[in-house]
Backbone as a chain_set.jsonl record, in Angstrom:
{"seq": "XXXXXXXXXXXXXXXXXXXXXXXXXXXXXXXXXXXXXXXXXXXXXXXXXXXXXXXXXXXXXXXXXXXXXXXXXXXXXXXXXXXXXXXXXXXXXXXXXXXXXXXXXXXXX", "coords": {"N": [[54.667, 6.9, -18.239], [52.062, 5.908, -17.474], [50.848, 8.362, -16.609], [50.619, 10.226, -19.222], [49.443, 8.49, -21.148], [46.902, 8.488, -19.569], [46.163, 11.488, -19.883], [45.968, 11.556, -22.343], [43.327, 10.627, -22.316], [41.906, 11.839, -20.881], [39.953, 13.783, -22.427], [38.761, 11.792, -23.84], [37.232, 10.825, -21.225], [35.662, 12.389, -20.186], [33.817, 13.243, -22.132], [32.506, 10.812, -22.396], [31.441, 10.878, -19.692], [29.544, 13.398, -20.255], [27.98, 12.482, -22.123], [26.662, 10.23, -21.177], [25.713, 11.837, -18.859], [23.468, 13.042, -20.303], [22.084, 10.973, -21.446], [20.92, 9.779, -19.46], [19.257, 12.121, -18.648], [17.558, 12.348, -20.714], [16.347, 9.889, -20.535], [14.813, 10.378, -17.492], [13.443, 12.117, -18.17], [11.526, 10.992, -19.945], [10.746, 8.314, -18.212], [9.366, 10.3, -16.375], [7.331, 11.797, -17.92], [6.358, 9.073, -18.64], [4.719, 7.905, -16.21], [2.948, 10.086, -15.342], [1.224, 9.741, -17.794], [0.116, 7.8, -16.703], [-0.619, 8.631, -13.991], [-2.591, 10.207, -15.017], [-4.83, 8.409, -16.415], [-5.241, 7.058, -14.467], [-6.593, 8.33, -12.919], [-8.656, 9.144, -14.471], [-10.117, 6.743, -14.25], [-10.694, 6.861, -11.888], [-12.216, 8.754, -11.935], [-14.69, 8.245, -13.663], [-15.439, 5.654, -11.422], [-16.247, 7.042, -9.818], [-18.247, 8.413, -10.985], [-20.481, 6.396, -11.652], [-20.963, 5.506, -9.165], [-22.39, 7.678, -8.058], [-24.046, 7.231, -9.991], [-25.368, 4.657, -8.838], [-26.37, 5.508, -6.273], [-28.437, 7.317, -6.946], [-29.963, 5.847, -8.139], [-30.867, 3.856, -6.117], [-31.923, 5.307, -4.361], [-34.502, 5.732, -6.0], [-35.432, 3.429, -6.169], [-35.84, 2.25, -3.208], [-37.724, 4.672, -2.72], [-40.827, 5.855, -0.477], [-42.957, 5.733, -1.879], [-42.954, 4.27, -4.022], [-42.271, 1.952, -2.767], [-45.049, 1.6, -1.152], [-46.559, 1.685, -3.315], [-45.57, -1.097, -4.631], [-46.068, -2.954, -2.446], [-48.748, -2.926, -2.449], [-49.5, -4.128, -4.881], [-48.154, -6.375, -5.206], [-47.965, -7.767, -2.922], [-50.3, -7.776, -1.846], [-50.725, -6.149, 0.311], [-52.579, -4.463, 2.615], [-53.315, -0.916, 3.931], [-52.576, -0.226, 7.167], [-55.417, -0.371, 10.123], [-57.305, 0.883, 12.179], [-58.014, -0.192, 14.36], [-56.266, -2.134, 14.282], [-54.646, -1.51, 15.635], [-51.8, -2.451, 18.209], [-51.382, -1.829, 21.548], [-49.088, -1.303, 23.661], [-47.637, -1.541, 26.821], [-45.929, 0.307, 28.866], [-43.897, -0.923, 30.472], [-42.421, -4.048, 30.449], [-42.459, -5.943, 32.916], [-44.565, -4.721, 34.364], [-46.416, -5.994, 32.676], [-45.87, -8.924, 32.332], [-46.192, -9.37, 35.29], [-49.016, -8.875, 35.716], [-50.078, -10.98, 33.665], [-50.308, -13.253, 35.02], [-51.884, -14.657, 37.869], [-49.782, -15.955, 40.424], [-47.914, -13.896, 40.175], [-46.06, -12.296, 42.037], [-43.613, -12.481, 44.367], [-42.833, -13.728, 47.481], [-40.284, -12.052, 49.473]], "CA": [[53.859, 6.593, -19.381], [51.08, 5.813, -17.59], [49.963, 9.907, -16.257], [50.767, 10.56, -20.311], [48.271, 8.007, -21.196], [46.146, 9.016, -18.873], [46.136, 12.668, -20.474], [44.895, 11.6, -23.553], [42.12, 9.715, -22.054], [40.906, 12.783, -19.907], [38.955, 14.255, -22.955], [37.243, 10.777, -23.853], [35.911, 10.077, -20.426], [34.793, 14.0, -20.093], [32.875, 13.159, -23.122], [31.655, 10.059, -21.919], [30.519, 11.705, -18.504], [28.601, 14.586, -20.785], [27.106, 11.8, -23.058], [25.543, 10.128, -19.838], [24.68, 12.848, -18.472], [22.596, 13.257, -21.286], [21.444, 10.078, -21.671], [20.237, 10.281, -18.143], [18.638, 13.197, -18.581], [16.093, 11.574, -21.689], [15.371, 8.522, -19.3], [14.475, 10.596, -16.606], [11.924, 12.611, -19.133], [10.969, 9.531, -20.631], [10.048, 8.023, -17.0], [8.228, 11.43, -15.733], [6.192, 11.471, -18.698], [5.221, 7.776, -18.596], [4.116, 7.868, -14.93], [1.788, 11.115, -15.644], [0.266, 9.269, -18.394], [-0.585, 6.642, -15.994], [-1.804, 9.157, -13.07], [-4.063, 10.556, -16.264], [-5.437, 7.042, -17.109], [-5.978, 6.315, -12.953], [-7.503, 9.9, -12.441], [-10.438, 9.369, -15.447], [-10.725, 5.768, -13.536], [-11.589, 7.022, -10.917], [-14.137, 9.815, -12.302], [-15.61, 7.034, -14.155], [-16.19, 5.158, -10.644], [-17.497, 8.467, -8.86], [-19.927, 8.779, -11.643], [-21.036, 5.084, -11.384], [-21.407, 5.178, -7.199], [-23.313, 8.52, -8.027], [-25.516, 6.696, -10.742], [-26.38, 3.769, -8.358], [-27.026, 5.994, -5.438], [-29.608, 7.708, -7.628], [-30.873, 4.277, -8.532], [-30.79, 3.34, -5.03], [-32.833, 6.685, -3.706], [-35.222, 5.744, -6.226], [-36.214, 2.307, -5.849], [-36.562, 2.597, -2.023], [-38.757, 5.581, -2.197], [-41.976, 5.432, 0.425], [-44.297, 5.298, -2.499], [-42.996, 2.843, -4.733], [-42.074, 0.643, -1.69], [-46.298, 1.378, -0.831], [-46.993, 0.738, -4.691], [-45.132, -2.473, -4.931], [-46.818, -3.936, -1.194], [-50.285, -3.051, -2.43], [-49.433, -4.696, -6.316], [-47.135, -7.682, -5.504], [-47.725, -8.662, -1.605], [-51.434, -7.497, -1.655], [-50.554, -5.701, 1.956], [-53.123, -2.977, 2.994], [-52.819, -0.308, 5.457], [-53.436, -0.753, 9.164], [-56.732, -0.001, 10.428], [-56.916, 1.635, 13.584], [-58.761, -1.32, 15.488], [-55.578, -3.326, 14.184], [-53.191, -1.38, 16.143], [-51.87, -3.152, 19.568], [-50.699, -0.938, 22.31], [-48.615, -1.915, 24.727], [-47.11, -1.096, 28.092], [-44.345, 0.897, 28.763], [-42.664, -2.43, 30.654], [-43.199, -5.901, 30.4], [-42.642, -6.544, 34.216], [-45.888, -5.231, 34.8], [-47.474, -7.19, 31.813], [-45.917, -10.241, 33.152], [-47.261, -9.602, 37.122], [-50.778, -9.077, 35.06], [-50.607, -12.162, 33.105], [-50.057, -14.253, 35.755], [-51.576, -14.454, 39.137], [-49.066, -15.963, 41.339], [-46.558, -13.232, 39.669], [-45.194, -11.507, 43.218], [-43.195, -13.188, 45.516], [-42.503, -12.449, 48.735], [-38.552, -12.606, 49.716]], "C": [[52.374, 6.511, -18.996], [49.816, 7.262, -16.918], [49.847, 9.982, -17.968], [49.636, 9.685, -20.97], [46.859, 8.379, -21.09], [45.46, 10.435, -19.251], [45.501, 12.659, -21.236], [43.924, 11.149, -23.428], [41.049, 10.543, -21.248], [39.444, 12.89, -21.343], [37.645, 12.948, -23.063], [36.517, 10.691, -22.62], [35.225, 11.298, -20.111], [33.493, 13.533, -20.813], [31.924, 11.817, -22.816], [30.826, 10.224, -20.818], [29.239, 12.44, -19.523], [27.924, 13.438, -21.77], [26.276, 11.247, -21.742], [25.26, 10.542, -19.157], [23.376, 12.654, -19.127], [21.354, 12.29, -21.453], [20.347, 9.67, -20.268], [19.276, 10.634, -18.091], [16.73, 12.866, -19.539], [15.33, 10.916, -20.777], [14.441, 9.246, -18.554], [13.683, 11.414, -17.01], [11.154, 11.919, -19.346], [9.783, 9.056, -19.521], [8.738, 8.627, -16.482], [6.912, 11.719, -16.631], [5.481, 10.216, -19.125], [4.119, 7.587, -17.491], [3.439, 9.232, -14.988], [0.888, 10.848, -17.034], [-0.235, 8.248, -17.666], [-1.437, 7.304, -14.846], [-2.845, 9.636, -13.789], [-5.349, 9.493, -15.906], [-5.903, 6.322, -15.564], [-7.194, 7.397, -12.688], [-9.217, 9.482, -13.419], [-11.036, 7.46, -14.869], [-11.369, 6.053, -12.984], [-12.706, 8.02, -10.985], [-15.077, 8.893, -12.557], [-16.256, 6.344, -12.508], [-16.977, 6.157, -10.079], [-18.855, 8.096, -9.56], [-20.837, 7.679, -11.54], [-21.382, 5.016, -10.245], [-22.256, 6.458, -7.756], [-24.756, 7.997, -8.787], [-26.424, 5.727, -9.883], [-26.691, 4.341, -7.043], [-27.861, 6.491, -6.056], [-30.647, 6.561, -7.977], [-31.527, 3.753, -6.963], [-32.07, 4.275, -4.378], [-34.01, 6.045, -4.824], [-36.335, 5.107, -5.931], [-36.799, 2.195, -4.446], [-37.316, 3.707, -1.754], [-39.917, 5.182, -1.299], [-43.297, 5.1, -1.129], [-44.241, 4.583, -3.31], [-43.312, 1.716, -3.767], [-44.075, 0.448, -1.795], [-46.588, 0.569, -2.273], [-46.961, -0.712, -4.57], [-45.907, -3.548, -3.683], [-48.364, -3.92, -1.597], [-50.014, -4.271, -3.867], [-49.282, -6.27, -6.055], [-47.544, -8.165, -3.918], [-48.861, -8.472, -1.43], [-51.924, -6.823, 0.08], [-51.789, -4.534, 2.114], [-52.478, -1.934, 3.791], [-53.638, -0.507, 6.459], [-55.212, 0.064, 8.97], [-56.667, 1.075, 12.196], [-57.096, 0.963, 14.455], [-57.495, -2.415, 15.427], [-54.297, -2.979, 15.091], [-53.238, -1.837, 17.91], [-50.823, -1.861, 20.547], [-50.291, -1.758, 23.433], [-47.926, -1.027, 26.187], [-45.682, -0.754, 28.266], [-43.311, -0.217, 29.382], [-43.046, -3.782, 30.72], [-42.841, -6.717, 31.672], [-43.644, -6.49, 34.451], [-46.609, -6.311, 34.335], [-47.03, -8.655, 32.611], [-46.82, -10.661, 34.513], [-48.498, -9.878, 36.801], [-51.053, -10.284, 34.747], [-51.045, -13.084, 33.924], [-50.207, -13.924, 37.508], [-50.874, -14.67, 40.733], [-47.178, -14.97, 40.388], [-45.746, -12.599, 40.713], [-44.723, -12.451, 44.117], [-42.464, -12.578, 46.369], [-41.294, -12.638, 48.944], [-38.908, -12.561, 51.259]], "O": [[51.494, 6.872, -19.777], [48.591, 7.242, -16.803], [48.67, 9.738, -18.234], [48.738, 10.405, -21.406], [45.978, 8.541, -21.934], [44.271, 10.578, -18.965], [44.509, 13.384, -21.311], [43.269, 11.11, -24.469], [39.882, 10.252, -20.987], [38.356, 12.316, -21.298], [36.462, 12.912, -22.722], [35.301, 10.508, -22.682], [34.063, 11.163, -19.726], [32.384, 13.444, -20.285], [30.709, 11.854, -23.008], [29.659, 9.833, -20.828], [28.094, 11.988, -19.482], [26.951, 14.0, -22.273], [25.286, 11.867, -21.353], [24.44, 9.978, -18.432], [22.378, 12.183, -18.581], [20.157, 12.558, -21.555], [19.164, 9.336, -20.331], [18.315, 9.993, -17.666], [15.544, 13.026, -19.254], [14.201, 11.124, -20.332], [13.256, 8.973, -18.747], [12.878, 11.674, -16.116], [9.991, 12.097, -18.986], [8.563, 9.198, -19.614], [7.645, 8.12, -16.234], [5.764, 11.842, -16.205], [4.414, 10.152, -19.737], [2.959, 7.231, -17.701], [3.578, 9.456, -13.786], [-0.024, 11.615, -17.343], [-1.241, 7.745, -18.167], [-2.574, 6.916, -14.582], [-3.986, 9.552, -13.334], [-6.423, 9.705, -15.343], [-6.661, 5.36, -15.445], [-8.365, 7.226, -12.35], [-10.397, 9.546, -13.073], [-12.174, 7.051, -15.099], [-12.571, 5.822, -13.111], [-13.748, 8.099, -10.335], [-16.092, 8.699, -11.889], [-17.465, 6.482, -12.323], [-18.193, 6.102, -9.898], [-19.948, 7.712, -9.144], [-22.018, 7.959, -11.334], [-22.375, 4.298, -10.128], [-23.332, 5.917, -8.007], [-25.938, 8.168, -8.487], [-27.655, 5.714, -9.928], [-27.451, 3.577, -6.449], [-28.796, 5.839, -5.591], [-31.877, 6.568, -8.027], [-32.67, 3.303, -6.874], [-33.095, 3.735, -3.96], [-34.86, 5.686, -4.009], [-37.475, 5.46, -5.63], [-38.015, 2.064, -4.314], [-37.655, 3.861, -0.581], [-40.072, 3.961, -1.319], [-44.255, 4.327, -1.14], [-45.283, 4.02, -3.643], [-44.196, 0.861, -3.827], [-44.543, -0.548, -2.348], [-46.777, -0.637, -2.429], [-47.941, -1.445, -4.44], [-46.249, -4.701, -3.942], [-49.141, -4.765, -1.153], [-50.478, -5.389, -3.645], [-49.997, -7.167, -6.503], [-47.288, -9.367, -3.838], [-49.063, -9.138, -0.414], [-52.953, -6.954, 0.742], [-51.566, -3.566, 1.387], [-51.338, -2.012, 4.248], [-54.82, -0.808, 6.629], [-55.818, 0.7, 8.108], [-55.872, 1.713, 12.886], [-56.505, 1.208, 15.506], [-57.477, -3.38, 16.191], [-53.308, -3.68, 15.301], [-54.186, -1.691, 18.682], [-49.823, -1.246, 20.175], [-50.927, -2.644, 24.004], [-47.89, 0.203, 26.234], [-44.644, -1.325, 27.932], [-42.176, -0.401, 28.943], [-44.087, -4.314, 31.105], [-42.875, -7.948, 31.645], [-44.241, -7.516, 34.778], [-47.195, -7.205, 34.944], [-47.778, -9.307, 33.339], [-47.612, -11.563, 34.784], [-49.143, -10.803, 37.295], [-52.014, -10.862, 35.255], [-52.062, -13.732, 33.677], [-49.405, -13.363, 38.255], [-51.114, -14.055, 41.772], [-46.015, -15.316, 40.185], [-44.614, -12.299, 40.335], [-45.519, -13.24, 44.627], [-41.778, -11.556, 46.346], [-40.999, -13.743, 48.489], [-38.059, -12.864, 52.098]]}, "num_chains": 1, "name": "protein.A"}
């Protein structure tokens, strides 16, 4: 009785296999097209930041230019430029300068 049973029960679970198949099959559409609306929606994120790091490097290049920077030191810090009498030259090492400064600078070993 219970192969004869069994017989009549093949077709339903066939049909239940081929229904979840199916049902499967949606999900796993469903899924693939949720997660490519989300790499969409990361992708125009991240253009959006490009374009923003590109805007404040442009901002950035501007403000430090050499001739604002000069502008803004003559305007706001009242800085001049050097003179030529203001510039200090120095010595290629500061052992000599030291020996110079100072006349017990050599000692004998």
């Amino acid at each position: 009785m219970s192969s004869r049973n069994f017989r009549q029960l093949k077709p339903f679970f066939s049909v239940l296999i081929v229904i979840f198949t199916f049902f499967s099959l949606v999900f796993l559409q469903m899924e693939e097209r949720r997660l490519g609306y989300s790499v969409l929606k990361l992708s125009r994120e991240h253009k959006k930041i490009l374009e923003e790091k590109h805007v404040k490097e442009i901002q950035l290049v501007k403000v430090t230019r050499p001739q604002l920077l000069e502008s803004m030191a003559h305007s706001k810090f009242t800085l001049k430029k050097i003179q030529a009498d203001q510039i200090i030259h120095l010595s290629g090492s500061t052992a000599v300068a030291n020996e110079s400064a100072s006349p017990a600078g050599k000692k004998e070993l």
